[in-house]
N, C-alpha and C positions, 0 to 999 in steps of 0.2 A: 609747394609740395603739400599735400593732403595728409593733416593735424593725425595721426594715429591714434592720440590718446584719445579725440574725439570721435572715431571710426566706433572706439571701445562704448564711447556714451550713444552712441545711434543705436547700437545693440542693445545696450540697456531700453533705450527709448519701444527698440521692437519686441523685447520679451515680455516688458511690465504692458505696455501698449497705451502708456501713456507719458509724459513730461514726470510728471508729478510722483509717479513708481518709477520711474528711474530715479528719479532725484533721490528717493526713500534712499533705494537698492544702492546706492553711490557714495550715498553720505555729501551729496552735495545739494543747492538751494535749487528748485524748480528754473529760476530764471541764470542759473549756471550752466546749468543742460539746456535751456534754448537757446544760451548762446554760443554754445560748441554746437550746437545742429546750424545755425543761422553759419557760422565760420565757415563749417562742410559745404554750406549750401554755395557761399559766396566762393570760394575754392575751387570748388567742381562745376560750378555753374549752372546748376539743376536743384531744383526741386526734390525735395528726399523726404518730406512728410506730406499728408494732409491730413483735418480732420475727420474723425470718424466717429457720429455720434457725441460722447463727452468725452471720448478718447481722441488713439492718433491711430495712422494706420503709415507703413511706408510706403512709399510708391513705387515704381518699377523700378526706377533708376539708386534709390534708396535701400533695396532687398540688392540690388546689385553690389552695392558700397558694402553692405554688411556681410554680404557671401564671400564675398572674393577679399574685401577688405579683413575677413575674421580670419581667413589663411595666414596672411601679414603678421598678423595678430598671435595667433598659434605656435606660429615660425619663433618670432619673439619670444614669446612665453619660456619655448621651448629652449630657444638661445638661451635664455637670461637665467633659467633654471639651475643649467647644468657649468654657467661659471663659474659656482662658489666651491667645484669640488677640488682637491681635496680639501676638507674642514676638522675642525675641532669643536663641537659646542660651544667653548667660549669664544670660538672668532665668529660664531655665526652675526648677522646683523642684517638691517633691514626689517621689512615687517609682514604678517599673514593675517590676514581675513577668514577670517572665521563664523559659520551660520553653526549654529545646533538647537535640538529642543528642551524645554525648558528645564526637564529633569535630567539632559545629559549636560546641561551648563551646571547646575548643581553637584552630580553626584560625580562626572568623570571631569568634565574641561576645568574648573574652580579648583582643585588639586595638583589636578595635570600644573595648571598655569604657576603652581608654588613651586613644581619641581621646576619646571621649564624655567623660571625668572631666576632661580639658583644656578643654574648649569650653562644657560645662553642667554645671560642680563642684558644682551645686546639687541636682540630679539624684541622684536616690537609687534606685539598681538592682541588688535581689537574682534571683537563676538560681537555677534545681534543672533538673538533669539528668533528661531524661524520654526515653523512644525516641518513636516518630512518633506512634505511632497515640493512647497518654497523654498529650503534648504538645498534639495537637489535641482533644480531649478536653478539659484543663485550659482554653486558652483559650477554647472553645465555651462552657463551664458559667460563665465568669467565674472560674474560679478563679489565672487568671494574665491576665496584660493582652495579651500579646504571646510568641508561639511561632517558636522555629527545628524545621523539619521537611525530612526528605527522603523521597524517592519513588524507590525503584529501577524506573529502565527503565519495561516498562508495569501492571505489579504495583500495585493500585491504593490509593488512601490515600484513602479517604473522609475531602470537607470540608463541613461544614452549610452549607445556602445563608449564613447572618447570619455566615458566615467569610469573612472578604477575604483573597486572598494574593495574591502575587508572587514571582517565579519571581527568583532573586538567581541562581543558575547555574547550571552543570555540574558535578560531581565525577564521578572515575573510580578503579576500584579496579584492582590488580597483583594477581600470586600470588605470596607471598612464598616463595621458598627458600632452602636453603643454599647456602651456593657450591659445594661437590661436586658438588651436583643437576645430570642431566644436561643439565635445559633452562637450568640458570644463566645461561649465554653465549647465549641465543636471542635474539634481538628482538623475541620476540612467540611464544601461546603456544595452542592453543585449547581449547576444554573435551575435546574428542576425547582429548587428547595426555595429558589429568588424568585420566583416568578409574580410575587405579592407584593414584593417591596417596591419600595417609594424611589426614584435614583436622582443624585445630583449628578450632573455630567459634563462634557467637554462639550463646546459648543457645537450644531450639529453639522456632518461635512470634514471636522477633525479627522484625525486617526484614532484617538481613541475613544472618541462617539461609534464610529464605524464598528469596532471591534466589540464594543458592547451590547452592540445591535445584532453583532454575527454571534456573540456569545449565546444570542437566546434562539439561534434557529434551531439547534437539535429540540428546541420544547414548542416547536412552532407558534410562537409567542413576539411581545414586543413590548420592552423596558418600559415602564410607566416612568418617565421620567417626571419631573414636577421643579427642578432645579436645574437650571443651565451656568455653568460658570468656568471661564477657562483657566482659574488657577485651581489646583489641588488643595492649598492654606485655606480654598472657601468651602469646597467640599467637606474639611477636615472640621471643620467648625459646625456647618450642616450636620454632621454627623454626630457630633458632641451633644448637639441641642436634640437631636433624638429624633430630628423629621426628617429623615434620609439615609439611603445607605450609599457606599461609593466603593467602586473598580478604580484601585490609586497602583500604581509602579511600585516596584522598590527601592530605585534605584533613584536618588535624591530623596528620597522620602522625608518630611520631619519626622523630627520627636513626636509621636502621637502625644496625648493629652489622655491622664488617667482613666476617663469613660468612653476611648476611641479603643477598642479593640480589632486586631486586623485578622481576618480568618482565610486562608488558605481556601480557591476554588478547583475543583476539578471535575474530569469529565465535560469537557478539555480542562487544561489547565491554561491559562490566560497568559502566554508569553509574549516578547517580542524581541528581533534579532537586532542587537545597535551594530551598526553600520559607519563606517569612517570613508568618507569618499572626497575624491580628489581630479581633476582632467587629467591624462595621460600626458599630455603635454607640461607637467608641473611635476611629473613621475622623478625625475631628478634632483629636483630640488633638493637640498642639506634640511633647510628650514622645514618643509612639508616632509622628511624623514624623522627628524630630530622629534617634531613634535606625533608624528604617528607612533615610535617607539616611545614615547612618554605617555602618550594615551591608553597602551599597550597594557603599558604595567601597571598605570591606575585599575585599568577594567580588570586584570586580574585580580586585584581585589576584592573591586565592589561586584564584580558577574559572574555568573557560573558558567564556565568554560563550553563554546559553542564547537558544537559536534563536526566531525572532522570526516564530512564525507569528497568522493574527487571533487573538485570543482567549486571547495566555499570560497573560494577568492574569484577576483576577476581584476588581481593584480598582478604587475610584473617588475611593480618597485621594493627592491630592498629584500 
C-alpha cells in the first residue's frame, strides 16, 4: 500500500522544488525525504522525480501521485479534524504547526502561546518564522496547519481559494529617527518631507521593502536606501547611531532607546491588514479554533480594530 505520510513529503519535495526545502519545510534531514521519495518510488514502481538544474522537478507520473494522492490527503485532514469535537480546552491534545512573521511572533503569537499553555497545556505548538507570501505557501501545501500573515495597504497577497482567513486587525508603521532629526518633534510626517533621507530596510523582494518603495510613488521618487537588514533590533540601532531613518511596525515593536524617536507618517498612512489563515479542510478542527479565538483576543489588544465591510472574511469556521 502507498506510504500516505510520504504522498505528504513528495508535495513538500513539489512546492519547495527541491530535497533540501522540503526537508527545511518538514523539520526533517534532506536524506529523510529521499528516502520517503526512493519508498514511493519502489511502491509504485515509477519514477516520481528528476533533476532539474540544482533542483528537482516531478515527473508525469509523480504530479499524478501528488494530485490525486493530495485528495487522500485532504479527505484525511478533513477526517481527522473534525474527531475531537465535542471538546473542552483542557482535553484538547496533540499538536499545531504554525508559520508567522516576525513581528506577529512577537507581538500576538508569544502571548497568545501564554494564554493557550494555561487553558489547553495538552496542546503541542511549534512556529517557524516565515514572511507572508512563504507563510501562505506553507499552509496551502499542508506543510503547516495554521499561518499568521500580513498584507500592506492595497499591495496584494495572493490566497488559494481552499485558504480560509480572517482579518485579526490593523497595524501601522512610524519612521523611526534620532532625536536631533529635524522632524523628531513633529506629530506627523509625510512621504514628501522623506524624500532626503538615508533608509535602513528590509531586505529587497520583502513585504516591507515593497511597501516602502510604494510609500514613495505619490512623490515619484525612490528610497535611497544605504542599509539592508532583515531584523528591525538592527534598524533600531541604525537609527540611534544617527545614519538612517527606518519604516518599523508597531506591533512587536521594542522599547525604543532614549535617541530613537518614532514619528507618525501620512498621506497614506503606512498600514498593514494581519491576517490568520488556515485550509478549509482543517476548518473543524477544536485545536485550530481554540488557538484562532486566542489570537483573537490577543490582537484586540495590541491592534486597532479592522473595518467591517461585507466580505472581510473568507471563513466559514466558527
Amino acid at each position: 500500500m502507498i506510504d500516505v505520510a510520504a504522498i505528504a513529503t513528495l508535495r513538500a519535495v513539489s512546492a519547495r522544488g527541491s530535497v533540501v526545502g522540503a526537508a527545511q519545510a518538514l523539520g526533517f534531514t534532506p536524506s529523510a525525504v529521499s528516502q520517503q521519495v526512493k519508498r514511493l518510488e519502489r511502491q509504485t514502481g515509477a519514477q516520481l522525480l528528476e533533476r532539474f538544474g540544482r533542483g528537482v522537478m516531478l515527473t508525469e507520473q509523480g504530479r499524478r501521485l501528488v494530485g490525486e494522492g493530495g485528495l487522500i490527503l485532504d479527505a484525511l485532514e478533513r477526517l481527522e479534524a473534525g474527531l475531537g469535537e465535542p471538546h473542552s480546552p483542557e482535553s484538547l491534545r496533540g499538536s499545531l504547526r504554525v508559520a508567522a512573521f516576525s513581528t506577529g511572533v512577537r507581538g500576538l503569537l508569544a502571548p497568545a502561546l501564554v494564554e493557550l499553555a494555561r487553558e489547553a497545556p495538552r496542546l503541542q505548538v511549534t512556529v517557524v518564522e516565515q514572511d507572508p507570501h512563504e507563510a501562505v505557501e506553507l499552509v496551502a501545501t499542508g506543510q503547516v496547519d495554521i499561518a499568521l500573515a500580513h498584507n500592506w495597504a492595497d499591495l496584494p497577497l495572493p490566497i488559494p481559494e481552499h485558504v480560509e482567513w480572517v482579518t485579526l486587525g490593523i497595524d501601522r508603521a512610524d519612521v523611526l529617527v534620532h532625536a536631533d532629526h529635524p522632524i523628531a518633534q513633529r506629530e506627523a510626517v509625510t512621504p514628501a518631507e522623506l524624500a532626503g533621507e538615508r533608509w535602513a530596510c528590509a531586505p529587497a523582494g520583502s513585504v516591507c521593502h515593497t511597501w516602502l518603495t510604494h510609500l514613495y510613488d505619490g512623490i515619484g521618487a525612490t528610497p535611497d536606501i544605504r542599509y539592508w537588514a532583515g531584523e528591525f533590533s538592527s534598524h533600531v540601532v541604525l537609527v540611534e547611531h544617527g545614519v538612517a531613518v527606518s519604516l518599523v511596525p508597531r506591533l512587536g515593536r521594542e522599547i525604543l532607546p532614549a535617541q530613537v524617536v518614532a514619528v507618525p507618517v501620512t498621506d497614506p498612512v503606512p498600514t498593514r491588514r494581519v491576517q490568520l489563515l488556515w485550509r478549509r479542510t482543517m476548518a473543524p478542527s477544536p485545536a485550530i479554533q481554540e488557538l484562532r479565538a486566542t489570537l483573537e483576543r490577543v490582537a484586540g489588544r495590541a491592534l486597532a480594530p479592522a473595518p467591517l465591510p461585507a466580505g472581510r472574511t473568507r471563513s466559514t469556521a466558527g
